[in-house]
C-alpha positions as MATLAB code, in Angstrom:
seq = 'XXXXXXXXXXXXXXXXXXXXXXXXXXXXXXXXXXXXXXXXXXXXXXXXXXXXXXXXXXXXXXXXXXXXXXXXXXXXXXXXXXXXXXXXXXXXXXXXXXXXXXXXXXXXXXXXXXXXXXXXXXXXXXXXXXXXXXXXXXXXXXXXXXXXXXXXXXXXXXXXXXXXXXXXXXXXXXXXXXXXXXXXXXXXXXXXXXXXXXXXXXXXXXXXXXXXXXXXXXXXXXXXXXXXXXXXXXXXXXXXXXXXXXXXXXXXXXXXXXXXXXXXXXXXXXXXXXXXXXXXXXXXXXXXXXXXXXXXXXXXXXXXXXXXXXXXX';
ca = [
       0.000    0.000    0.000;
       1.458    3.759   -0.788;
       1.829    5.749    1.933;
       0.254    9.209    1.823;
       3.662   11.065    1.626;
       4.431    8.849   -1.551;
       1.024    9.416   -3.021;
       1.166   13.170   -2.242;
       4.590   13.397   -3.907;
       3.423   11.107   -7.010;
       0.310   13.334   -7.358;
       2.484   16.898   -7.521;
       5.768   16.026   -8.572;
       4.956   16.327  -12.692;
       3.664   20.036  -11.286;
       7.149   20.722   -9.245;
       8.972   19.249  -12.712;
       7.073   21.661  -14.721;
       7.835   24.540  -13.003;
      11.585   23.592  -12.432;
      12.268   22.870  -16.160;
      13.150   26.672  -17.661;
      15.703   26.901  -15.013;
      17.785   25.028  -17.621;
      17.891   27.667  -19.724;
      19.817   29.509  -17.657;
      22.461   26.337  -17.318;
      25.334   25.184  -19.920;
      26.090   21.472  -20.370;
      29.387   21.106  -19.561;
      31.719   20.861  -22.641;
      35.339   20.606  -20.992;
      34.938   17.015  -21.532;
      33.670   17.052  -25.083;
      31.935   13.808  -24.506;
      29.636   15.420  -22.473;
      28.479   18.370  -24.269;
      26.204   15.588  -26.391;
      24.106   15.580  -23.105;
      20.449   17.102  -24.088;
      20.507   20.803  -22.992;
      16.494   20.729  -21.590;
      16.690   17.212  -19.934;
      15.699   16.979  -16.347;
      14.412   13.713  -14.514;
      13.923   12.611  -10.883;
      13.495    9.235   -9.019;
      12.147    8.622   -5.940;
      12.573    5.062   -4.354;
      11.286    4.277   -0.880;
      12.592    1.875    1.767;
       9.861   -0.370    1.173;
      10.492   -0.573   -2.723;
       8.066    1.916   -3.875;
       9.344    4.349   -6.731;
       7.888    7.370   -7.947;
       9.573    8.820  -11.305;
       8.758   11.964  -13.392;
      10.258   13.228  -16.570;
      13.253   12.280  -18.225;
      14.300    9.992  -15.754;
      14.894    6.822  -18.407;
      18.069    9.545  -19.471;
      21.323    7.313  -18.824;
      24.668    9.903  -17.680;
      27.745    8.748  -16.602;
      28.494    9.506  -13.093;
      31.185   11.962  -12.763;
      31.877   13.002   -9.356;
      28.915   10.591   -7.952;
      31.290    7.958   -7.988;
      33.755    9.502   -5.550;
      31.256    9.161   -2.887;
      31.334    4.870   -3.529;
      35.296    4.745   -3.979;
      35.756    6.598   -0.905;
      33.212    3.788    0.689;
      35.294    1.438   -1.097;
      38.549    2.599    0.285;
      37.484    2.996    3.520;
      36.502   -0.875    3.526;
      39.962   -1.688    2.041;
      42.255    0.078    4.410;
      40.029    1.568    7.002;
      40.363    5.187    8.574;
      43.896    5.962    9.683;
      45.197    4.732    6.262;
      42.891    6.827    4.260;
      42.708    9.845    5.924;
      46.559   10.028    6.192;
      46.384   10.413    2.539;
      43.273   12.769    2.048;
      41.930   15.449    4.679;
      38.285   16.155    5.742;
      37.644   19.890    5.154;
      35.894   21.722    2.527;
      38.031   23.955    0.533;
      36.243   26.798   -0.809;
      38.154   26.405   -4.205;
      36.650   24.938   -7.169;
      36.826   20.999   -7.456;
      40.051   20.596   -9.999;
      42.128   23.206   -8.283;
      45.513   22.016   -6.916;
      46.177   25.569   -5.610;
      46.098   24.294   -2.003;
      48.175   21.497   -2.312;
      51.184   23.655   -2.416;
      50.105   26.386   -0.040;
      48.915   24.075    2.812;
      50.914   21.730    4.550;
      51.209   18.735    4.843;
      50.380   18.984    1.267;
      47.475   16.208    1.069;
      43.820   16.948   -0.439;
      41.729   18.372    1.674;
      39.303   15.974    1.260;
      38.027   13.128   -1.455;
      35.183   15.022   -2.892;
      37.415   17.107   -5.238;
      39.873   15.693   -7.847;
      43.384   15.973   -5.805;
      41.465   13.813   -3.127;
      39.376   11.743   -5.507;
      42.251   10.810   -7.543;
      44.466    9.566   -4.013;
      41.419    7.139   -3.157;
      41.536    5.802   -6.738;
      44.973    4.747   -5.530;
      44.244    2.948   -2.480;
      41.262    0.230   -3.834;
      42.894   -2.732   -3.662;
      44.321   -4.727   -6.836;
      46.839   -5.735   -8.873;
      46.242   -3.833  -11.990;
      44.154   -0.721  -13.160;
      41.851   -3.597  -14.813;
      41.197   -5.154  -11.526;
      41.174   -2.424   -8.701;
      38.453   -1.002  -11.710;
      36.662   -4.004  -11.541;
      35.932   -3.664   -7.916;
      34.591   -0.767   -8.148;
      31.952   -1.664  -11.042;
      31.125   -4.721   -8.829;
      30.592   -2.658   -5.705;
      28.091   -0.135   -7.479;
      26.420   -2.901   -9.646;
      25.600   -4.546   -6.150;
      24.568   -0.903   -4.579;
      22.516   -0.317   -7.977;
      20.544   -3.744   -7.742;
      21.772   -2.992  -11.340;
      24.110   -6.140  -13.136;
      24.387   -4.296  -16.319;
      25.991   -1.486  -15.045;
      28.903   -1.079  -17.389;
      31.438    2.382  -18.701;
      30.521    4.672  -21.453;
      34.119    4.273  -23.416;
      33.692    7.353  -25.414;
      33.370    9.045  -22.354;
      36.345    7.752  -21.082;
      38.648    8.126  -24.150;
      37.282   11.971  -23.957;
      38.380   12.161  -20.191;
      41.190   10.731  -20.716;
      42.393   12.665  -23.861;
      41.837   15.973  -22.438;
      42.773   15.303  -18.754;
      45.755   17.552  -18.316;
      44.928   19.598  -15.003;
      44.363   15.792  -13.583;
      47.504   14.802  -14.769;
      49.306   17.700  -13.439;
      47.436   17.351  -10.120;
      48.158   13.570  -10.411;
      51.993   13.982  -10.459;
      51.993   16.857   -8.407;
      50.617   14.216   -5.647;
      52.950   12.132   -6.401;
      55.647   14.521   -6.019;
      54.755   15.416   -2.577;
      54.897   10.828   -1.649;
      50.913   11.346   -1.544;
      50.028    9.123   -4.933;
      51.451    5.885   -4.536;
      51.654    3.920   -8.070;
      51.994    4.846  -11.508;
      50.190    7.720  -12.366;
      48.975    6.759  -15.530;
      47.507    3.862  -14.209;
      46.137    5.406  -11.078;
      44.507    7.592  -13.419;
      42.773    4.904  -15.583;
      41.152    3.494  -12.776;
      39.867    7.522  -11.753;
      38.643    8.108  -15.285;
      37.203    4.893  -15.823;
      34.562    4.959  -12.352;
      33.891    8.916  -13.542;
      32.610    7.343  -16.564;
      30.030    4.660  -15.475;
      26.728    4.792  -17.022;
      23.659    5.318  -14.721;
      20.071    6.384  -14.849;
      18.166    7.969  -11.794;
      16.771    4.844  -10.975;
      20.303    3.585  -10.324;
      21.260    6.559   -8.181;
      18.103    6.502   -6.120;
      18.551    3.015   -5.466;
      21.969    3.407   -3.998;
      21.090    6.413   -2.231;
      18.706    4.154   -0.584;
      21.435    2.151    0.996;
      22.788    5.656    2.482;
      19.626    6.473    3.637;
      19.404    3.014    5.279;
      22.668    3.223    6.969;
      24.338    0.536    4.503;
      21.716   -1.894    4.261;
      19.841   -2.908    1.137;
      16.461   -2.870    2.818;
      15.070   -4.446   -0.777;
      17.403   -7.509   -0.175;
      17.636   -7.549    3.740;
      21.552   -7.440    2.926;
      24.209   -5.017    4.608;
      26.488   -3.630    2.121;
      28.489   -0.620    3.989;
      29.298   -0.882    7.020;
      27.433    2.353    9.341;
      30.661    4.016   10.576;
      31.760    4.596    6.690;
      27.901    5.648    5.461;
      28.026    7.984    8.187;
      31.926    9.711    7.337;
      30.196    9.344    3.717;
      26.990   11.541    4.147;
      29.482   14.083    6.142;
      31.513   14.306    3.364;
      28.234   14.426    0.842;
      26.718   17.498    3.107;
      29.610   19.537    3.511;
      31.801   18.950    0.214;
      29.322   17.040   -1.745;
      27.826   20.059   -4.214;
      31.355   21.477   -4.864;
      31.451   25.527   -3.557;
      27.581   25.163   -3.232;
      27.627   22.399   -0.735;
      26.762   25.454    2.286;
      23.730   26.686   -0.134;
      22.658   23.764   -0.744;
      22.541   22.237    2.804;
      20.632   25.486    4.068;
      17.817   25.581    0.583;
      17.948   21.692    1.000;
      18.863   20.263    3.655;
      19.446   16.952    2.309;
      23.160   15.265    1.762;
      23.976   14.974   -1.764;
      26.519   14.600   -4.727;
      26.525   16.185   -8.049;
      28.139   15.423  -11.013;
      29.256   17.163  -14.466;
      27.351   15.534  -16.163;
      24.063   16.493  -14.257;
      23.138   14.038  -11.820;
      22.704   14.626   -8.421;
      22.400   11.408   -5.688;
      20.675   12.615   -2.486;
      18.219   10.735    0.021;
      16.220   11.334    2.954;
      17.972    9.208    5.893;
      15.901    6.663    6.889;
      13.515    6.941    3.883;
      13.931    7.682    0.212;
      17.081    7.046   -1.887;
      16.475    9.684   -4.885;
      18.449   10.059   -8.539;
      18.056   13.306  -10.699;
      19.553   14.313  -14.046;
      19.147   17.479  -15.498;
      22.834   18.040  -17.637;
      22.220   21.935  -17.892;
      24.815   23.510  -15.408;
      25.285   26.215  -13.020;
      28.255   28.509  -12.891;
      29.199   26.168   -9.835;
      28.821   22.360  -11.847;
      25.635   21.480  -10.287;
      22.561   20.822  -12.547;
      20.601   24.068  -12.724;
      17.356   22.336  -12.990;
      17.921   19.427  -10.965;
      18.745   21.731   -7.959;
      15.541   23.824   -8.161;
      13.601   20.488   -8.393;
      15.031   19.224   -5.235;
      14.695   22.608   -3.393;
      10.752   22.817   -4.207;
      10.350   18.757   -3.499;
      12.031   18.994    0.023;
      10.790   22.481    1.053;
       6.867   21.412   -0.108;
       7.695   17.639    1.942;
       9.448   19.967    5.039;
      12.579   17.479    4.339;
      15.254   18.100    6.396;
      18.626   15.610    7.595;
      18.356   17.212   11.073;
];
């Protein structure tokens, strides 16, 4: 049986769509990875999934993205689960950094010279060097195997021209890349380090994929569709930290305050986010704001948890 909430939200949520759709007129789809400037300009699409398996969808939600920056919330996870806390953390800090999300500006002005934390590239790029494995192939193939189990989704697989493009152009990661490795931060081969980094930006989702793993945040690390515990708490919990407070690159502040919610945007317009306890919920809209966040997708979430009185706290 739907709840009332859920039928409420299924009821207004083509309204809340409507009227968040022009906002991506204002956006640009980001074009820095030429790959991604294919992305339909006017897209935007929302799922909502509830603990008890219940979805609600509006829109172009069917619209399949590669994750971007999403990802760096489950490799972190991933990471974590590998090494545990000390190890990671003595690699990548915890603190927001006010700078945009490929800057390396901080890595030479701040001692001891480590990310400041693994939501931007410096600090992304270190975790991709600490999953375990004995070759780019393999420590890749973990992660794909972690997020097709997350997902509920077996056919989760890379969007190759995606990757080529990422790859291609990826200078400023590069430079950040050796730069790390410069300061005895990046342990590995760069190159190869990198090929595991570019290949988990580029996995292909759609918002049902999203929603459904940010129903396993929601639910503290437990699938509650399968009964099975996939994160452990303590790592969900340094994860929706991270997700609240570095998660919507120098909007993350704005966005917890209009919000309220945790969340993680990508470039290529998704945005996870879930109500703990709850909802896991996936949007895509690929038109940007000046900050990387989808312009559409935001609005949408701002109207659905305001309307809903949402809040983490």
């Amino acid at each position: 049986m739907t709840s009332p909430e859920l039928e409420a939200i299924r009821q207004r949520l083509p309204g809340w769509l409507k009227a968040s759709s022009p906002c991506s007129d204002r956006g640009k789809v980001a074009s820095y990875i030429p790959e991604l400037s294919k992305a339909p300009h006017d897209a935007l699409g929302i799922t909502l999934l509830s603990a008890q398996g219940e979805s609600v969808t509006a829109g172009d939600c069917g619209l399949r993205f590669t994750m971007q920056s999403i990802s760096k919330v489950f490799t972190l996870i991933l990471a974590l689960m590998d090494n545990g806390e000390e190890t990671v953390f003595g690699k990548v800090g915890m603190e927001p950094t006010g700078d945009n999300f490929n800057s390396m500006l901080k890595l030479e002005l701040v001692r001891p010279g480590i990310p400041f934390n693994p939501m931007i590239n410096a600090g992304a790029i270190t975790v991709s060097s600490l999953i375990r494995g004995n070759s780019p192939y393999e420590k890749s193939g973990r992660i794909l195997q972690f997020l097709k189990e997350l997902s509920g989704n077996a056919d989760l697989e890379y969007d190759m021209g995606v990757y080529r493009s990422e790859s291609d152009t990826g200078n400023l990661n590069r430079s950040i890349a050796f730069f790390l490795k410069e300061n005895g931060v990046l342990g590995g081969d760069v190159e190869e380090v990198l090929e595991v980094y570019f290949r988990h930006c580029s996995i292909v989702v759609d918002c049902a994929d999203l929603a459904r793993m940010g129903l396993v945040l929601a639910c503290s690390g437990l699938d509650p569709l399968t009964g099975q515990t996939l994160i452990p708490r303590r790592y969900v919990q340094i994860a929706k930290t991270f997700m609240t407070t570095c998660g919507m690159y120098n909007a993350s502040g704005e966005f917890a305050i209009q919000v309220g919610l945790p969340a993680k945007s990508g470039v290529s317009g998704g945005i996870l986010t879930f109500v703990p306890g709850r909802y896991g919920i996936g949007v895509v809209g690929p038109a940007l704001n000046d900050k990387g966040n989808s312009y559409a997708g935001v609005h949408l979430l701002q109207a659905l948890s305001r309307e809903m009185d949402w809040s983490m706290f």
